[in-house]
C-alpha positions as CSV (number, residue, x, y, z in Angstrom):
1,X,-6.6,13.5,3.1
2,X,-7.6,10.5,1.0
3,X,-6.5,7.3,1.0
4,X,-5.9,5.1,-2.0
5,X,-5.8,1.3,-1.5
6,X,-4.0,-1.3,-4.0
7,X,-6.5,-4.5,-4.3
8,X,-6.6,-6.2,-7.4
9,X,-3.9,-8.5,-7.7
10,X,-5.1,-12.0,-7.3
11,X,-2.6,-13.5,-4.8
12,X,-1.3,-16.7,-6.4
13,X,1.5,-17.1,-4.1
14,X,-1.0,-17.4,-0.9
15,X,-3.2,-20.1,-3.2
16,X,-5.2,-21.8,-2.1
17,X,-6.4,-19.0,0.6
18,X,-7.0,-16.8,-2.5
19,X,-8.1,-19.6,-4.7
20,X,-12.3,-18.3,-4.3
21,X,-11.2,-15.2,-1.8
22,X,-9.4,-11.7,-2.6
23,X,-6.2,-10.9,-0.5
24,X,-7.7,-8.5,1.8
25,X,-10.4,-10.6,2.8
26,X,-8.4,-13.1,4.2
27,X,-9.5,-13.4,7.8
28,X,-7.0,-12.8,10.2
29,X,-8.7,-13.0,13.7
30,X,-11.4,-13.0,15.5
31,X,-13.6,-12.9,11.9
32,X,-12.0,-10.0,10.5
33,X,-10.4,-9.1,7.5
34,X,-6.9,-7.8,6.6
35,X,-8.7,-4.6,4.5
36,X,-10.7,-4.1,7.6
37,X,-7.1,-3.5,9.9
38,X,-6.1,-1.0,7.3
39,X,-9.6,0.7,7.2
40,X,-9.0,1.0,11.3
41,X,-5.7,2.3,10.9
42,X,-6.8,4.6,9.0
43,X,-9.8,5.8,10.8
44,X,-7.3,6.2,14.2
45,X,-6.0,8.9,11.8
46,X,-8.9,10.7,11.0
47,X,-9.0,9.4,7.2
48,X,-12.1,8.7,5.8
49,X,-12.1,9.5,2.3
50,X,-10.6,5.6,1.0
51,X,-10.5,4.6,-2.9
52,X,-10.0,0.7,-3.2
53,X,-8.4,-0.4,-6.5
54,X,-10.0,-3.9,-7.4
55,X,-9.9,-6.8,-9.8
56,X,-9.9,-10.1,-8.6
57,X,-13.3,-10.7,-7.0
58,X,-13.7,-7.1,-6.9
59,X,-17.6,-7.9,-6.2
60,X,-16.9,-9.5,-2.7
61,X,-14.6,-6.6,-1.9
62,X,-17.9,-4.3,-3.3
63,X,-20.2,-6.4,-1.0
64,X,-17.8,-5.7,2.0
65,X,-17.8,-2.0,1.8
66,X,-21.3,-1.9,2.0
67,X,-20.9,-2.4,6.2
68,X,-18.9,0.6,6.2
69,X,-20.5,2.9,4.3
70,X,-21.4,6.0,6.1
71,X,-18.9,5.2,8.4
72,X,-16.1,5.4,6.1
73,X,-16.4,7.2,2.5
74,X,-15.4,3.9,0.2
75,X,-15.4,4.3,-3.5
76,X,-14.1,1.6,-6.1
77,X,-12.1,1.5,-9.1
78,X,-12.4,-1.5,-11.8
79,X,-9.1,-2.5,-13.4
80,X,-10.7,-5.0,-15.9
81,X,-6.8,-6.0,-16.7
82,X,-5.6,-7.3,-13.4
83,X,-4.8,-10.6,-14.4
84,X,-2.8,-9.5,-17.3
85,X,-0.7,-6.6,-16.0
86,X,0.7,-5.3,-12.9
87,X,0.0,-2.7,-10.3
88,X,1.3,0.3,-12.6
89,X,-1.8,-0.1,-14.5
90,X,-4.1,-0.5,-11.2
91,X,-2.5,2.7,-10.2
92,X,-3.3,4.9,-13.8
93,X,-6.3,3.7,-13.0
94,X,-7.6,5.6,-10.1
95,X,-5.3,8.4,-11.2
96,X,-8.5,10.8,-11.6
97,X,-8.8,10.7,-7.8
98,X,-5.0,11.6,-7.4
99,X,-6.1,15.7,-7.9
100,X,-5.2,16.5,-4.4
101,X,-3.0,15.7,-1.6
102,X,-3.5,11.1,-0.6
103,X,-1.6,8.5,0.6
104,X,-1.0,5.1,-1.5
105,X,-0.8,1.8,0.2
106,X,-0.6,-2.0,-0.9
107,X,-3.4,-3.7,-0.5
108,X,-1.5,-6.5,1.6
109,X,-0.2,-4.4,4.1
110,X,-0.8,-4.3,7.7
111,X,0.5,-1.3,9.8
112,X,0.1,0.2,13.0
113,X,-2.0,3.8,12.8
114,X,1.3,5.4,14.3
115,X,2.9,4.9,10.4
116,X,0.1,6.6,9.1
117,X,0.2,9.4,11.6
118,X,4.0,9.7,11.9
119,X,3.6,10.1,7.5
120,X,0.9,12.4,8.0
121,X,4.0,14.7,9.7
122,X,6.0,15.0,6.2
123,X,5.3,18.6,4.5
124,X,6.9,17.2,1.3
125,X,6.1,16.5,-2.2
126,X,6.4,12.7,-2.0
127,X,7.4,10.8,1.1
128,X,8.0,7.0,1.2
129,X,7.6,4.8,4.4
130,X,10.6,2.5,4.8
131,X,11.9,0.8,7.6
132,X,15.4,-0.6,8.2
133,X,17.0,-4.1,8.9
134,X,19.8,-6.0,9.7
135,X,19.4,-8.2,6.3
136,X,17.3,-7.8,3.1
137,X,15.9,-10.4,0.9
138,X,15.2,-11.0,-3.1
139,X,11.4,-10.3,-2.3
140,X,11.9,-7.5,-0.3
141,X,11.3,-3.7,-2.2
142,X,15.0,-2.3,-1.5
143,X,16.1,1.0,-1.2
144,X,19.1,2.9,-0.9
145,X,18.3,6.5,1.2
146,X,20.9,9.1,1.7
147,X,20.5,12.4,3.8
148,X,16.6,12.1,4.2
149,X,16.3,11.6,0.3
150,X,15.4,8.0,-1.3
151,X,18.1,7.2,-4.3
152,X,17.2,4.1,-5.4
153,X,14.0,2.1,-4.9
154,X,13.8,-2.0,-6.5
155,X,13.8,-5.5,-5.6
156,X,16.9,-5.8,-7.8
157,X,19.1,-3.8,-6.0
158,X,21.9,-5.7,-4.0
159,X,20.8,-6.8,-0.5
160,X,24.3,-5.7,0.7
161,X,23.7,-2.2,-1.0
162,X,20.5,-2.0,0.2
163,X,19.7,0.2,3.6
164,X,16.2,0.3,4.0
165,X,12.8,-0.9,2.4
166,X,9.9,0.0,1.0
167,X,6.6,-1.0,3.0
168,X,4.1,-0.2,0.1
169,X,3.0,3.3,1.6
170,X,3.7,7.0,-0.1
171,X,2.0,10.1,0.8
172,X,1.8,12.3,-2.8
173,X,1.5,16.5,-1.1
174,X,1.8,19.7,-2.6
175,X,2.8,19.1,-6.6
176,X,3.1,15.6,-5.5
177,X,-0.1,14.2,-7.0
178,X,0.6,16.1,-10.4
179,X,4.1,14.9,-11.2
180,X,2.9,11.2,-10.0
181,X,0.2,10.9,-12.6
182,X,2.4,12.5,-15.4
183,X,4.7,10.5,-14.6
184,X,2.3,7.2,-15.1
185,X,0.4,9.5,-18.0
186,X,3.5,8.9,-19.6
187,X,4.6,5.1,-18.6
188,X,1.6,3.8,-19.4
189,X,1.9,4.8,-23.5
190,X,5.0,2.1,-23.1
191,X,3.5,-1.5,-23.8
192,X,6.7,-2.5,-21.7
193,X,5.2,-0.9,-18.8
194,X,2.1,-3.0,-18.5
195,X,3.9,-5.7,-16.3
196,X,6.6,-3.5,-13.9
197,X,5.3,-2.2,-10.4
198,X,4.3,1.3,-10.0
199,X,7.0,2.1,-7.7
200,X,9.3,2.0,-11.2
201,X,7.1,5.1,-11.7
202,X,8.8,6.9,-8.6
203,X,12.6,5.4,-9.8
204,X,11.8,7.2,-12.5
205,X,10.8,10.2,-11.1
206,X,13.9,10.5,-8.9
207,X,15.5,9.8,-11.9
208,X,14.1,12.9,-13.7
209,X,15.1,14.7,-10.5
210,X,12.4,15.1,-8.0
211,X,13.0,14.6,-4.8
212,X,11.5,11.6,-3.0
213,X,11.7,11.6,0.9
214,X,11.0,8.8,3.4
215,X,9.2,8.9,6.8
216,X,11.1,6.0,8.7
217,X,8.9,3.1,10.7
218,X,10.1,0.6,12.4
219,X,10.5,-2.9,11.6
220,X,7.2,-4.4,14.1
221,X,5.2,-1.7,13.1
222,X,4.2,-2.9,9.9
223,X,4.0,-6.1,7.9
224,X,2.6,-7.7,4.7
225,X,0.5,-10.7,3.5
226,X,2.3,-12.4,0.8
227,X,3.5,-16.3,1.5
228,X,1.5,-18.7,4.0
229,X,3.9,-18.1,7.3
230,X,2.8,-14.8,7.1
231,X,-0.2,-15.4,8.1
232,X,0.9,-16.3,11.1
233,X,3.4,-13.6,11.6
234,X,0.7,-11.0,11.1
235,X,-1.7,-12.5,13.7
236,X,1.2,-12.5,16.3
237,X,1.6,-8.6,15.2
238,X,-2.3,-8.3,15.8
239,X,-2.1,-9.7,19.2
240,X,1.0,-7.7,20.3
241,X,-0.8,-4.6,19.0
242,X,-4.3,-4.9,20.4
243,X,-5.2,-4.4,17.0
244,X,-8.1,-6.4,16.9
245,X,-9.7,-5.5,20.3
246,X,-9.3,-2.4,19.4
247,X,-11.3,-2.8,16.6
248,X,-14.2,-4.6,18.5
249,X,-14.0,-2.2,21.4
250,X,-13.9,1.3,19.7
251,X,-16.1,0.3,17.2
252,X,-14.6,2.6,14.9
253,X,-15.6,0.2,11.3
């Protein structure tokens, strides 16, 4: 299993933590990084084969790695057009490394390792991690799910119509890989397509008729880095979780 992680967006909103520092080295605790909760995360589940997709200071991110190698198997892809497009294009980027069975995650995500090993469960073609709440926001990446199958997956669909959300986690299995990268094969030709998030890529695959099924988390297992009170949300999450002693303790990055 290989994992895939989204890096190269430069994280205006969280400026000016970002201003001279990429997302996912924020420090969150105790000296480490947001990219190194996900690399322990994965590592709980016995995942060692990691692509990071970079732009934005993609050199510190390079410089980084370099503690883990041998460890951790870390390769790099280049998207020299992060600051013009969106994550669509980040995406068709690494899509060489998308032969065989991975799991995609945003690069500002934090999640427990149970998500990744309750994912690892799914024997389908493409399964999305959602979680459900009482109330959905204009930020958050709605879905609408029915009988184990996502329908609909966007921030514009209506919060009341929404009944669960995308985290920013999909595990491609079987012909999963191959009708992904056709599928962004083909978007990408669209110059319209350059600035829409790769998850319009699976819309339109369920659109074309694929199914698309969801392993469910739960709301505290999980969270993401995007606005400054997050920050403090996710190093609550860390202490609750152990997360970070964890880290330290096991030594496992």
């Amino acid at each position: 299993m290989k994992a895939i992680l989204i890096s190269a967006g430069k994280g205006e909103r969280l400026y000016p933590l970002t201003k001279n520092t990429p997302k996912s080295l924020l420090e969150i605790g105790n000296g480490l990084t947001l990219l190194e909760t996900q690399l322990h995360s994965l590592s709980e589940n016995n995942i060692k084969d990691i692509v990071i997709i970079v732009g934005y200071k993609a050199e510190q991110i390079e410089a980084k790695i370099k503690d883990y190698q041998g460890k951790l198997n870390i390769k790099t892809v280049f998207n020299p057009f992060f600051d013009i497009s969106n994550n669509l294009l980040s995406v068709w980027m690494a899509r060489h490394f998308m032969n065989e069975e991975f799991i995609s995650i945003n690069g500002d995500d934090i999640f427990s390792p149970v998500v990744v090993e309750n994912l690892l469960k799914s024997k389908n073609d493409i399964t999305m991690v959602i979680d459900e709440k009482k109330e959905y926001d204009d930020d958050d990446m709605k879905v609408v799910h029915k009988d184990g199958n996502i329908l609909e997956v966007s921030k514009k669909i209506d919060s009341k119509k929404a009944n669960g959300e995308s985290i920013g986690m999909i595990k491609f299995s079987n012909k999963g890989p191959k009708i992904y990268t056709d599928m962004l094969d083909e978007m990408v030709r669209d110059p319209e397509n350059r600035n829409v998030f790769y998850l319009k890529a699976i819309q339109r695959i369920i659109d074309k008729g694929f199914k698309v099924n969801y392993s469910l988390c739960k709301e505290n297992d999980w969270s993401e880095l995007d606005f400054h009170p997050d920050l403090k949300l996710i190093r609550t999450y860390l202490k609750r979780n152990n997360i970070l002693e964890n880290l330290i303790a096991k030594k496992i990055i």
